[in-house]
C-alpha positions as a Markdown table, in Angstrom:
| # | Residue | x | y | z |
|---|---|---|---|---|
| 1 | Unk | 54.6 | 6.2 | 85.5 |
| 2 | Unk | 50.8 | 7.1 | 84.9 |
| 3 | Unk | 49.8 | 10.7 | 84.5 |
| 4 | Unk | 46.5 | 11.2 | 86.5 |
| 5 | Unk | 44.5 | 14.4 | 86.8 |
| 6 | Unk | 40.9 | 15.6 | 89.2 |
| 7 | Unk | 39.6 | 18.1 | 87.9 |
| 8 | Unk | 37.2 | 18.8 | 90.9 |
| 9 | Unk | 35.1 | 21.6 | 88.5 |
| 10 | Unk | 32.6 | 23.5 | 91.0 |
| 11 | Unk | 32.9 | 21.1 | 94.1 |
| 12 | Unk | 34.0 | 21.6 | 97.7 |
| 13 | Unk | 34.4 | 24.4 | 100.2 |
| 14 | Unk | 37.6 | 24.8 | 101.8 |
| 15 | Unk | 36.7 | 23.0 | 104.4 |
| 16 | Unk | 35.0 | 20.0 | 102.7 |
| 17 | Unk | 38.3 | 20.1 | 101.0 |
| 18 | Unk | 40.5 | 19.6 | 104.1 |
| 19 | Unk | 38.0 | 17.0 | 105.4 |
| 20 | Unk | 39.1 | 15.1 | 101.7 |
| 21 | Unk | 42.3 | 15.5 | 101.1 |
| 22 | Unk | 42.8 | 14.0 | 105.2 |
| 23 | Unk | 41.2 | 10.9 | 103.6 |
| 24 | Unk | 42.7 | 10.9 | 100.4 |
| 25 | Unk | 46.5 | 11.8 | 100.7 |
| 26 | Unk | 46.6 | 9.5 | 104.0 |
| 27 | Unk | 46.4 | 6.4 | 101.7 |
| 28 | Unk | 47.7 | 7.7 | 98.5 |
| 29 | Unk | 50.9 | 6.5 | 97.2 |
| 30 | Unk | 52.2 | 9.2 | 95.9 |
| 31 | Unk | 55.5 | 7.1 | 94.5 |
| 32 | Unk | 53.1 | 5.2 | 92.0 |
| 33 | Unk | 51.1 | 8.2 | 90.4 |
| 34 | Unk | 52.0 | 11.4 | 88.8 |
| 35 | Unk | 49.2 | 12.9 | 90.1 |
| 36 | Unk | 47.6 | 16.4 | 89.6 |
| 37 | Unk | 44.9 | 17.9 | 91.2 |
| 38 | Unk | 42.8 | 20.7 | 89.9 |
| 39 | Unk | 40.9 | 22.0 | 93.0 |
| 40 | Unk | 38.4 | 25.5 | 93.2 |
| 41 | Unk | 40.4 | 28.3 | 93.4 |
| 42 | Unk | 39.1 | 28.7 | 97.2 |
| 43 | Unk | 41.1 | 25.7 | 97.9 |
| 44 | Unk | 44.1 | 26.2 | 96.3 |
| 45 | Unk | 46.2 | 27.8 | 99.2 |
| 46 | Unk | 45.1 | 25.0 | 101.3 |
| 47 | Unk | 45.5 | 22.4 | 98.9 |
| 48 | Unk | 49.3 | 23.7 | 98.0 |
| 49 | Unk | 49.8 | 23.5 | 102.1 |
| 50 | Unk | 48.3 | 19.7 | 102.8 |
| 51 | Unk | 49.9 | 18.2 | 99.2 |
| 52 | Unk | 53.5 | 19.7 | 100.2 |
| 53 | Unk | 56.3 | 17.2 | 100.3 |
| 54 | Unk | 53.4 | 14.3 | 99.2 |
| 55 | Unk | 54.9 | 14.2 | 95.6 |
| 56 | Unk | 51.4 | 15.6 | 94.5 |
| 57 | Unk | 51.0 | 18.3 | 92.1 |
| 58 | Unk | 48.3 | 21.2 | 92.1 |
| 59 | Unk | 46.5 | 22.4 | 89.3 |
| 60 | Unk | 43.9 | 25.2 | 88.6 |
| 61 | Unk | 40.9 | 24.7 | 86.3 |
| 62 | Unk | 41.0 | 28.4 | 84.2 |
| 63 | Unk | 43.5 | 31.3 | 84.5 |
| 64 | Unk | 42.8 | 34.5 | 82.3 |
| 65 | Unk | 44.1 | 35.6 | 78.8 |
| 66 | Unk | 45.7 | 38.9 | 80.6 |
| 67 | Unk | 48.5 | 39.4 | 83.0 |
| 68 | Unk | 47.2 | 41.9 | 85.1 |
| 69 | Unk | 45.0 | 45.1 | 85.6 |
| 70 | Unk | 41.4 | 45.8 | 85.2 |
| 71 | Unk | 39.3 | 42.1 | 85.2 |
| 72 | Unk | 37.2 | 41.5 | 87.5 |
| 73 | Unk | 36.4 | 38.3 | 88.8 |
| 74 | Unk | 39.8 | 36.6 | 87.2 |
| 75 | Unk | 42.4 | 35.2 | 88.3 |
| 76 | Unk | 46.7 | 36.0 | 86.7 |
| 77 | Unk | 49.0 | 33.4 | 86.0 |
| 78 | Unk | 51.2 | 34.8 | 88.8 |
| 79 | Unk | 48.9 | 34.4 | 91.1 |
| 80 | Unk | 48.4 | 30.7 | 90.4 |
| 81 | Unk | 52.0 | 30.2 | 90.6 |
| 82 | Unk | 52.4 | 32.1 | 93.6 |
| 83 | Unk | 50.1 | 29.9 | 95.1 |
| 84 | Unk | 52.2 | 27.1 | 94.4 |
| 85 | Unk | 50.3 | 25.4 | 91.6 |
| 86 | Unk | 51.7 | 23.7 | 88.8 |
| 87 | Unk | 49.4 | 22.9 | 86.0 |
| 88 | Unk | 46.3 | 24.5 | 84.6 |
| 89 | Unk | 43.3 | 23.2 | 82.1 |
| 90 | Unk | 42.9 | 25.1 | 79.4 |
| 91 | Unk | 40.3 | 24.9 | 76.8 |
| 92 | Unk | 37.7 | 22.5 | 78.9 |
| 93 | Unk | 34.9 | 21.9 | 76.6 |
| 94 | Unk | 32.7 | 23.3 | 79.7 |
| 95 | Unk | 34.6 | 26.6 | 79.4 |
| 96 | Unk | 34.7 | 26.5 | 75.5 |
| 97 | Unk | 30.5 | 26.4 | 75.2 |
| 98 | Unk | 29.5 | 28.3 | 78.6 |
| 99 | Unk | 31.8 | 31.0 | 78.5 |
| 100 | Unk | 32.2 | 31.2 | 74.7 |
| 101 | Unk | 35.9 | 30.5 | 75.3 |
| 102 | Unk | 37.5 | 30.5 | 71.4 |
| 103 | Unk | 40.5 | 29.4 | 69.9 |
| 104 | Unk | 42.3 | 32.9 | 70.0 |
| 105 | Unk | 41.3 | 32.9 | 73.5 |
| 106 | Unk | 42.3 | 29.4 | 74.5 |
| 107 | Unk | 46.0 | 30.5 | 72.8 |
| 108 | Unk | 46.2 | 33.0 | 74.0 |
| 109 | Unk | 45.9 | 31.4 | 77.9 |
| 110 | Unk | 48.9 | 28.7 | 76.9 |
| 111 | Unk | 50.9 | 31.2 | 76.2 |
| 112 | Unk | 50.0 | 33.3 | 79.3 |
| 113 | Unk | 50.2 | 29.9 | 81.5 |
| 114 | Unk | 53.4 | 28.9 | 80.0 |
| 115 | Unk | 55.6 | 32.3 | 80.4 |
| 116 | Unk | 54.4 | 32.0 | 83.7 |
| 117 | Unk | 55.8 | 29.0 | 84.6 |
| 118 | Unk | 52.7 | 27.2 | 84.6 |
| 119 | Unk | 51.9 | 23.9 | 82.5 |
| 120 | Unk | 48.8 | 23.4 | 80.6 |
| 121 | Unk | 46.8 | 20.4 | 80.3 |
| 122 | Unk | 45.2 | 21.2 | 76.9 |
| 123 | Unk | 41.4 | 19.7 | 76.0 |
| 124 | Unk | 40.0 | 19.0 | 73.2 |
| 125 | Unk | 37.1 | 16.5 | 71.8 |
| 126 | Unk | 34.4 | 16.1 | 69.1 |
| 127 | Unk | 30.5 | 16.7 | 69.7 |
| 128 | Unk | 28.3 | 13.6 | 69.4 |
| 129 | Unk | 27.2 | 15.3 | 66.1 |
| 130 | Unk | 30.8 | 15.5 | 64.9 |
| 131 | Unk | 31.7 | 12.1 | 65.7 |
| 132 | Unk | 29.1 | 10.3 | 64.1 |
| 133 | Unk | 29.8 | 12.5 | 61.0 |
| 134 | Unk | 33.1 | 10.8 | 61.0 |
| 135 | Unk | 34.7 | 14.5 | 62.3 |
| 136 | Unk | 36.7 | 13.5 | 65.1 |
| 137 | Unk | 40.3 | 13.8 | 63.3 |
| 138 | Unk | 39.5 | 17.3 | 61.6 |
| 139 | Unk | 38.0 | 18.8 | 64.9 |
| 140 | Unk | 41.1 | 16.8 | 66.8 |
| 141 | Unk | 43.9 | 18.8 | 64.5 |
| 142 | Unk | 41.9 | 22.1 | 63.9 |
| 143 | Unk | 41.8 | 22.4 | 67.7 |
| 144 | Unk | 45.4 | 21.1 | 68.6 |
| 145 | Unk | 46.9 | 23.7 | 65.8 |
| 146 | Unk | 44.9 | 27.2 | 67.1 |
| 147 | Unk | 45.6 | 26.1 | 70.5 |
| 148 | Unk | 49.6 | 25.4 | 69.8 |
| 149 | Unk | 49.5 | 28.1 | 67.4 |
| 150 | Unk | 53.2 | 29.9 | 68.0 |
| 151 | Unk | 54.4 | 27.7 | 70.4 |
| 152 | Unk | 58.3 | 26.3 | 70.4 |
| 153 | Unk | 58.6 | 22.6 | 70.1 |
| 154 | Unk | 60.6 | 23.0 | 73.8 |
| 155 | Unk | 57.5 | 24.6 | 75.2 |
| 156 | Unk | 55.2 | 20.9 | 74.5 |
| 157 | Unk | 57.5 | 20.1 | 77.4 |
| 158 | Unk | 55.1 | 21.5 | 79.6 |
| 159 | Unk | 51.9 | 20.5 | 77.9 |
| 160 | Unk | 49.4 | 17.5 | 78.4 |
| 161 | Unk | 46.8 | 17.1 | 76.2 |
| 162 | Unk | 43.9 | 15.4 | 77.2 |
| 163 | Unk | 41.4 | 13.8 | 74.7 |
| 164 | Unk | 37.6 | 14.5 | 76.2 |
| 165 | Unk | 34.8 | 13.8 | 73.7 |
| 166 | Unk | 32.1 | 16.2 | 74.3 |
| 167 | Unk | 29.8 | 13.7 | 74.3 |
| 168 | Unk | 31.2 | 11.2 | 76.9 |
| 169 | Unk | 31.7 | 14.0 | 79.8 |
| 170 | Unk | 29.2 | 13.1 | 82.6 |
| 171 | Unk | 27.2 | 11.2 | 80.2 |
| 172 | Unk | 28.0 | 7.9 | 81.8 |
| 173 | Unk | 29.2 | 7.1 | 78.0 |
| 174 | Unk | 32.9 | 6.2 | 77.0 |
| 175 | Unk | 34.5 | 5.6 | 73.7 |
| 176 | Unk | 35.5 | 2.2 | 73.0 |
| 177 | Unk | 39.8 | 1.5 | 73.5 |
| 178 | Unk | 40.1 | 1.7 | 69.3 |
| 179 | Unk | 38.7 | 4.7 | 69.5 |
| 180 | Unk | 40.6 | 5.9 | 72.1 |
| 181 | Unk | 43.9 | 4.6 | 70.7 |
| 182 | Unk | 42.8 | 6.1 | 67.2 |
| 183 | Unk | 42.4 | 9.6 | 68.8 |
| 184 | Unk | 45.7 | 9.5 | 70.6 |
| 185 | Unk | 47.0 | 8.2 | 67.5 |
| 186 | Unk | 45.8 | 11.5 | 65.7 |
| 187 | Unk | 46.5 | 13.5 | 67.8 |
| 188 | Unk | 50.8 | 12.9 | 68.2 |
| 189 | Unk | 50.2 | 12.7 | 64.2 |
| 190 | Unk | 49.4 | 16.0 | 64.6 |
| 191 | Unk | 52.0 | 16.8 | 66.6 |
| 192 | Unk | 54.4 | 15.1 | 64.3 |
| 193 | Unk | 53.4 | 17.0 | 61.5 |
| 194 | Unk | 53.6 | 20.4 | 63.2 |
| 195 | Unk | 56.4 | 20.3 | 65.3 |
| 196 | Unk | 58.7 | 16.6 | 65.0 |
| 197 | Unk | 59.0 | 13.0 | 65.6 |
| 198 | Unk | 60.2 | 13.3 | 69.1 |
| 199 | Unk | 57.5 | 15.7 | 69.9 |
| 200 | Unk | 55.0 | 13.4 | 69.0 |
| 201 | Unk | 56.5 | 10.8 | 70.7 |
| 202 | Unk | 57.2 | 12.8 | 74.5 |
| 203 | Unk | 54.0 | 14.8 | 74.6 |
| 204 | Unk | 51.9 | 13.1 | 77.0 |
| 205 | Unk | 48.3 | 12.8 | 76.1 |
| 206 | Unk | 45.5 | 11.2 | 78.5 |
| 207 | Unk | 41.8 | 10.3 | 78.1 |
| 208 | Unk | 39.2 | 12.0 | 80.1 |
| 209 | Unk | 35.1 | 11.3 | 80.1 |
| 210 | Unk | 33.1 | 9.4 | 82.6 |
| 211 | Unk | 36.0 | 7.2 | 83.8 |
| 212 | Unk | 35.6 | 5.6 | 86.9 |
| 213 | Unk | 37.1 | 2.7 | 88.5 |
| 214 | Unk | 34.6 | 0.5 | 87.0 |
| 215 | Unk | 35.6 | 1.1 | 83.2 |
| 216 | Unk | 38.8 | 2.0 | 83.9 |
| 217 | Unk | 40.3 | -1.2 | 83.4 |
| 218 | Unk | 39.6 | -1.5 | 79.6 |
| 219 | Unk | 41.4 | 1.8 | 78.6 |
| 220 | Unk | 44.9 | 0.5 | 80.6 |
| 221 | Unk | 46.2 | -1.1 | 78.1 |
| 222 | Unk | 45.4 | 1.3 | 75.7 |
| 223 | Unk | 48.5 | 2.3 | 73.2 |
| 224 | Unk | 50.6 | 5.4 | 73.6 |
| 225 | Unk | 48.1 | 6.5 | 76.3 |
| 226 | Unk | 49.8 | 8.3 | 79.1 |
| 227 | Unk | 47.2 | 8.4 | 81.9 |
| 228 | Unk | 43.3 | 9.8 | 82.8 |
| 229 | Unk | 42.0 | 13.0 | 83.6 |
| 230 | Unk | 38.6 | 12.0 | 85.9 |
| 231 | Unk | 36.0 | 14.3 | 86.8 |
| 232 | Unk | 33.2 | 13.3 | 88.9 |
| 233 | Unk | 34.6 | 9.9 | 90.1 |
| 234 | Unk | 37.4 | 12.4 | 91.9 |
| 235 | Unk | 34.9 | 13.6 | 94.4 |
| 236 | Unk | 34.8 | 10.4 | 96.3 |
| 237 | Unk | 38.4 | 10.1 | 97.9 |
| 238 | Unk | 37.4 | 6.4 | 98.2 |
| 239 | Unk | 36.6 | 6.1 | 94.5 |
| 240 | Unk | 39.6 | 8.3 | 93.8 |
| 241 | Unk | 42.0 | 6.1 | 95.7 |
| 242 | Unk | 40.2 | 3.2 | 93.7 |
| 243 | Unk | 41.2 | 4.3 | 90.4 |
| 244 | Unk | 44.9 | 5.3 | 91.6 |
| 245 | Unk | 45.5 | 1.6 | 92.6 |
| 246 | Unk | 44.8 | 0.8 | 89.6 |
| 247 | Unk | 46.6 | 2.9 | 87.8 |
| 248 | Unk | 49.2 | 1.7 | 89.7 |
């Protein structure tokens, strides 16, 4: 079964939320997908309510590096899980440039995430300058080893990682499928070289960057690829329910 996750980033009220999740989840087969989606935090609570019991899981798009106490404006682990959500991204290049988000910081929110019951969808990706240095691999591994930096091999139960070149997210650009497979293929080498075989081979990592259901058809067959995370082409519950079906 295909892993597919929406990260929805700064989009929707809670009521434009509703209004979408009416359209989407009324034609989604939720038998076919394992499907995730990372709403605002203002939809959340609503979200965990309308995607009970539809075999849809709900994911949060930042949590903070702390547990509790003086932080104003974030949001705990706890809380995420007390509002019935299950994953939540961690280490979005967005998040990483924006809010100078580093790779003590981004370790530091697995491990918060994780001993809260919470699973992490991990990102990572190469600038447009790194990759046409020929980069990717040593950006790929420096950022998968801080980020899983102290982690038990049990603990990649609950991790996805999700491959999203810097350069392809909202561009309209998309690495070719050997690219893709050579990234996912690095990146369980990784895996394999810091934790075990069978690591590498269970962790589930997905490709995320301008897909839509257009080019989504080239990257199905791609090897050892688990599924898509999909950004703007989420915000269209027909587009959405588009690339589902084929996912399918």
């Amino acid at each position: 079964m295909r892993t597919l996750i929406a990260n929805f980033k700064m989009n929707l009220t809670p009521s434009e939320t509703k209004d979408y999740l009416m359209a989407f989840l009324s034609r989604f087969d939720g038998s076919k997908i394992d499907l995730t989606l990372c709403l605002p935090y203002t939809s959340l609570g609503l979200g965990a309510l309308l995607c009970k019991n539809r075999n849809v899981r709900l994911g949060a798009q930042n949590l903070s590096d702390e547990e509790q106490g003086k932080n104003t404006g974030e949001i705990s682990g706890a809380m995420l899980k007390d509002s019935g959500v299950d994953y939540v991204i961690i280490g979005h290049s967005e998040r990483r440039k924006k809010f100078k988000e580093d790779t003590k910081t981004i370790n530091k929110k697995i491990k918060v995430a994780l001993k809260n019951g919470l699973g992490v969808i991990l990102c990572v990706g190469e600038s447009l300058t790194e990759r046409n240095t020929l980069k990717t691999f040593e950006v790929l591994r420096e950022q998968i080893e801080c980020a899983l930096k102290g982690l038990y091999e049990n603990e990649l139960e609950r991790v996805i990682i999700a491959y999203e070149p810097i350069w392809a997210i909202g561009s309209g650009k998309t690495p070719t499928k050997n690219e893709i497979e050579g990234a996912v293929k690095e990146i369980r080498h990784i895996i394999k070289d810091d934790f075990s075989e069978n690591a590498s081979i269970s962790i589930k990592v997905v490709y995320g960057g301008s897909i839509d259901s257009k080019n989504i058809k080239q990257f199905l067959s791609a090897k050892k690829l688990d599924g898509f995370l999909v950004g703007g082409a989420c915000l269209d519950p027909n587009e959405f329910l588009k690339i589902s079906s084929l996912c399918s």
